[in-house]
C-alpha positions in Angstrom: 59.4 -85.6 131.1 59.2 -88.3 134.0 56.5 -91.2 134.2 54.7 -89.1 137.0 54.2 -86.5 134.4 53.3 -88.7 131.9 50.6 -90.6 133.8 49.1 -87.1 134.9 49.3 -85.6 131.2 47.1 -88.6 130.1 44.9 -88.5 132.6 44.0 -85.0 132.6 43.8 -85.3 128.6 41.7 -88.0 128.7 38.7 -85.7 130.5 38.7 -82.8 127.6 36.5 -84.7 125.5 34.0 -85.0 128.7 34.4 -81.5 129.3 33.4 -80.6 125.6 30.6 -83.6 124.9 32.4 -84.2 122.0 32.4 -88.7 123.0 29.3 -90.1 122.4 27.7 -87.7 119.6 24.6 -85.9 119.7 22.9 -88.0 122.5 25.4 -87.1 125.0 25.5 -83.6 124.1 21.3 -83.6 124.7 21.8 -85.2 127.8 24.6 -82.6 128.8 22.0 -79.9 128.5 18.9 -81.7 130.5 21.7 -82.4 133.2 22.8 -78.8 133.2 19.5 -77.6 133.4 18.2 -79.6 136.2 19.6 -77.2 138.8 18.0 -74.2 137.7 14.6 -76.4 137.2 15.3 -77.5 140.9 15.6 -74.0 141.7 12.5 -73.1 140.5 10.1 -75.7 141.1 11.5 -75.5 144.8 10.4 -72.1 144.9 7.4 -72.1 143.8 6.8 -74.7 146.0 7.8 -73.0 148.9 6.0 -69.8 148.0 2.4 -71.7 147.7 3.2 -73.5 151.0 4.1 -70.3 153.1 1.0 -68.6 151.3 -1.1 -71.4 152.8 0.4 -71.3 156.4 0.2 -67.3 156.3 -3.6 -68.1 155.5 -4.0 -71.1 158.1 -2.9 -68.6 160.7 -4.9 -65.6 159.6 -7.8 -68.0 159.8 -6.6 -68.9 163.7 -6.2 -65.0 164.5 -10.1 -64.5 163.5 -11.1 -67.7 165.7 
């Protein structure tokens, strides 16, 4: 095995303990799941957020219509 190999070997090992939360203890492992829950909560909230505000511009122009 050359140093090129080496080098790469301990740098790619050196990330499966990030990939599994198993540094840090039970904190990190919380925070892993609030962090990989924030894009489905983004998901969400943003449509629901987008649903209320094209509900109150389908209103808003009913409303103009009638006038």
């Amino acid at each position: 095995m050359n140093c090129f190999t080496a080098k790469r070997l301990r740098v790619l090992n050196s990330f499966e303990p990030l990939h599994y939360g198993t540094f840090g203890g039970i904190l990190t492992r919380i925070l892993y799941v609030f962090v990989g829950l924030a894009p489905l909560i983004l998901f969400i909230t943003g449509f629901v957020i987008g649903s209320i505000v094209t509900a109150q511009n389908h209103t808003f122009i009913q409303h103009q219509i009638q006038i």
